[in-house]
VOGU-3710 file (C-alpha; in Angstrom, 3 decimals, decimal comma):
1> xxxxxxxxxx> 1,596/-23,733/-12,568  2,124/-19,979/-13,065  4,572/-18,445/-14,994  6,812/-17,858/-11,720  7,083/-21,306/-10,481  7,295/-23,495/-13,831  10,584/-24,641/-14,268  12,550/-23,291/-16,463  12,682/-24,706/-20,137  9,187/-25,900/-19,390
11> xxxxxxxxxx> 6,798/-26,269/-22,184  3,415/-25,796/-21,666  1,029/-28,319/-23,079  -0,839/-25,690/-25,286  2,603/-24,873/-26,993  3,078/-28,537/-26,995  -0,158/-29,217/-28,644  0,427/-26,788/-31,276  4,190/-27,573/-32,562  2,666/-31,360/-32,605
21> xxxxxxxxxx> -0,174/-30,543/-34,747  2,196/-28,504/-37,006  4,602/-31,218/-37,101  1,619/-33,689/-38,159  0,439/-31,562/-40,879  3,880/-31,767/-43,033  4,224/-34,778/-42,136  0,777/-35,711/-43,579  1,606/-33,365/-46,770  5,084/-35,733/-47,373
31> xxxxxxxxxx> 3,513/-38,632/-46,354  0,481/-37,911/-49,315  3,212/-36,458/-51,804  5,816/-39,143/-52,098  4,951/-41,692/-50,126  5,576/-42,877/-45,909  8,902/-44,875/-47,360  10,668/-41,848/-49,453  9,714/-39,902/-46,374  12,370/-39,368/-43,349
41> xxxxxxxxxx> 12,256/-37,918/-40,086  14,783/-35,434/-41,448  12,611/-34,352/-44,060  9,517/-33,149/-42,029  12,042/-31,968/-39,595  13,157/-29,433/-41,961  10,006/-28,674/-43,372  8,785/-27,532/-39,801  12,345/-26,050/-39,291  12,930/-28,166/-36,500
51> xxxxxxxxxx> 15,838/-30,399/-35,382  15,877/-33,478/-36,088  16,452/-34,125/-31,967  13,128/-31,965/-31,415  11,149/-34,120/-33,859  12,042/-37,391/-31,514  11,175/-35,720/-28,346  7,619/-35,107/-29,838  6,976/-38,256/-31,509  8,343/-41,938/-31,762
61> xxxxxxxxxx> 8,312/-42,267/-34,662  8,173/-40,662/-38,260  4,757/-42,302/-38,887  3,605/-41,547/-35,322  3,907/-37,669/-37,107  0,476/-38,710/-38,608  -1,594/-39,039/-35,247  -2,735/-35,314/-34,449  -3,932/-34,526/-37,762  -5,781/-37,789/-37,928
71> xxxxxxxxxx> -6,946/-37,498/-34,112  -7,932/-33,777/-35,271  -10,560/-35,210/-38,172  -12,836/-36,733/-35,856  -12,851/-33,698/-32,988  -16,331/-32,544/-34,589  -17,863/-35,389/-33,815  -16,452/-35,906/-30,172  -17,496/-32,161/-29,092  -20,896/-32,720/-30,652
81> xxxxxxxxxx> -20,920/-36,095/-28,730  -20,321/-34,213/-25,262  -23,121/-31,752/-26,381  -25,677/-34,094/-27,319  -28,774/-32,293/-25,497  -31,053/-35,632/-23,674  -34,011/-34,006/-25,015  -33,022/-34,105/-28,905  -32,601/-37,481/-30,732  -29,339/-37,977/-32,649
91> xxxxxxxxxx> -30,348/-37,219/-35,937  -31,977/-33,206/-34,448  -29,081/-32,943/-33,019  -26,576/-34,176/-35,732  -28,852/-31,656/-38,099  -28,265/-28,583/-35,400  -24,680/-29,263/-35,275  -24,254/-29,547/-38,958  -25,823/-26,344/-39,291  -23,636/-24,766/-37,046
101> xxxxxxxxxx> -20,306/-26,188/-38,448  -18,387/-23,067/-40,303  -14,851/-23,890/-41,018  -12,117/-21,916/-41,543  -9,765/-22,759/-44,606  -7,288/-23,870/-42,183  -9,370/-26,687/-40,480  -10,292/-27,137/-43,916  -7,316/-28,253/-44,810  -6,523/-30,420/-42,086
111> xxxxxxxxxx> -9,808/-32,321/-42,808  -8,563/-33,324/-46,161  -5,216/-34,207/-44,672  -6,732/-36,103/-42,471  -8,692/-38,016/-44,874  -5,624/-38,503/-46,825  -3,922/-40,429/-43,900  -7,104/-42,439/-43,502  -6,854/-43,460/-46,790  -3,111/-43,888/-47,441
121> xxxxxxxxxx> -3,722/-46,391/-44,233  -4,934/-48,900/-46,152  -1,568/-49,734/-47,409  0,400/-48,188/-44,587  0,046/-50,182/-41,392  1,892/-47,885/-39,117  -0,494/-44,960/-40,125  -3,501/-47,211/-40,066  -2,695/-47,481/-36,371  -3,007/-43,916/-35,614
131> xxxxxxxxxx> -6,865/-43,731/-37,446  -7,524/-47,185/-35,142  -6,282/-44,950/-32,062  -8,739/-42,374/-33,421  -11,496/-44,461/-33,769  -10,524/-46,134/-29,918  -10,918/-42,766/-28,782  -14,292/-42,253/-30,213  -15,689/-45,308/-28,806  -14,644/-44,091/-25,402
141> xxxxxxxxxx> -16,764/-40,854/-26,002  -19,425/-42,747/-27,740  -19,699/-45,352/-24,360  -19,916/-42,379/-22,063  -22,866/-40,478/-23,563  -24,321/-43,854/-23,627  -23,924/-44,840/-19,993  -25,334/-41,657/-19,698  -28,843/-42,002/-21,485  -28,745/-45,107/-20,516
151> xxxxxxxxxx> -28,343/-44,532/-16,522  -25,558/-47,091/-16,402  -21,875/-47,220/-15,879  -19,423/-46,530/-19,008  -17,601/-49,798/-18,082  -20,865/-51,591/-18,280  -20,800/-54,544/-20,865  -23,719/-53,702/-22,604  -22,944/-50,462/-22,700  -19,919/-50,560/-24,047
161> xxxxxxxxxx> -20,669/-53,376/-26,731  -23,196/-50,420/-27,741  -20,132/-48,225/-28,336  -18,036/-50,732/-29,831  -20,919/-51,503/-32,684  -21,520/-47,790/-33,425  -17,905/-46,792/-33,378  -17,358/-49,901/-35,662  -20,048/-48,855/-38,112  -18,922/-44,742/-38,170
171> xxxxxxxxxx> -15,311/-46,286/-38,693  -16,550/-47,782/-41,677  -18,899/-45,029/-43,157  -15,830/-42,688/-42,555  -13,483/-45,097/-44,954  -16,347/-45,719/-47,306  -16,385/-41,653/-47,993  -12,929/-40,818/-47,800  -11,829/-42,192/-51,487  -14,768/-40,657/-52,669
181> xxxxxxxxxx> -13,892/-37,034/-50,971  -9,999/-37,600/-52,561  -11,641/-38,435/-55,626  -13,504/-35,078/-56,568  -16,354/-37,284/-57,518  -19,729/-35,440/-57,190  -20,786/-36,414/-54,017  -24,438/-34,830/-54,370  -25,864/-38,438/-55,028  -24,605/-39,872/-51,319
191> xxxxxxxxxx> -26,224/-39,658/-48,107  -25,974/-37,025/-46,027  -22,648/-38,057/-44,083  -24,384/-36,557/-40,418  -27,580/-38,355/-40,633  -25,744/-41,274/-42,027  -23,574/-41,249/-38,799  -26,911/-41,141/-37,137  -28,255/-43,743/-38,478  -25,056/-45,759/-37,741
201> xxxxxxxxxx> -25,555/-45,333/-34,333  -29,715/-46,374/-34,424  -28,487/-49,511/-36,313  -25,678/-50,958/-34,640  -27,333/-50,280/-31,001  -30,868/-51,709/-31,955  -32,274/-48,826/-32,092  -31,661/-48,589/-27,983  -29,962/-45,386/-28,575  -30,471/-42,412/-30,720
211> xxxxx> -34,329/-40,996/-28,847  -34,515/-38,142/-26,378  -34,515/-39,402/-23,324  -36,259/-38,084/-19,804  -33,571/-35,345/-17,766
//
């Protein structure tokens, strides 16, 4: 749709995008500093310096707020998913990508407050729910690249027990290192959180996926 023909009062879904992710990072910063229950839809309404009535056209509700930041933690590994090259194994691969990772203070920043949801989920069921949506969307990615080494279908049971078992086990390593990360404890001592993901994968597919495999 070009600018001539969209209707008028039309938002595009870039500018969409963007107010929702700015929405979900005070939300995230309330949610952290005094908790999901002293916390109203008012409240990160003002801090964006929104209406209230604009807050509930984006989201449902004020715990929904959480989901873009959270969904925005695990992009990394999604893109580096797509990229996966058939002639590296995971772990090259997960090593290239690490390498190439430089983030900016900002995306910085939404890591941590992404972690921060992820861990506040553990006693808040409603934000729980939007890391679980997260991690539902990984395993999607995760049965697609798959399928595709594999030469089956995405919808193909084996494949997509595959997906469920390594998305289960990167869901796991992910809440195993996020009280650690919030705790400033010297993380020098723990694996190396890319080839540990790796390794996830090799384990909880039988070791079926995670080689190069023939274009």
């Amino acid at each position: 749709m070009t600018p001539s023909t969209r209707k008028p009062g039309a938002m595009s879904e870039l500018r969409r995008s963007r107010i929702r992710l700015e929405i979900s990072r005070e939300a995230a910063r309330l949610f952290w500093a005094q908790g999901v229950a002293g916390t109203s839809g008012e409240q990160i309404a003002a801090s964006v310096g929104l209406s209230v009535r604009t807050l509930w056209r984006h989201f449902r509700t004020k715990e929904s707020c959480a989901e873009p930041i959270v969904a925005k933690s695990a992009e990394w590994f999604v893109a580096a998913l797509r990229r996966w090259p058939r002639e590296l194994s995971i772990e090259d691969h997960l090593a290239a990508t690490r390498a190439e990772i430089r983030r900016t203070p900002e995306e910085t920043a939404d890591d941590l407050a992404g972690v921060r949801m992820v861990v506040l989920g553990d006693t808040e069921p409603a934000l729980r729910s939007a890391w679980l949506m997260t991690c539902d969307h990984v395993e999607k990615e995760l049965a697609a690249v798959i399928a595709d080494r594999l030469g089956r279908p995405a919808d193909d049971v084996e494949v997509r027990t595959h997906a469920a078992a390594a998305g289960g086990a990167m869901r796991v390593l992910n809440e195993s290192l996020g009280p650690a990360v919030l705790s400033g404890e010297d993380l020098t001592g723990i694996p190396d959180p890319f080839q540990s993901m790796a390794r996830a994968v090799r384990v909880a597919t039988s070791g079926i996926v995670g080689d190069p495999v023939d274009s």
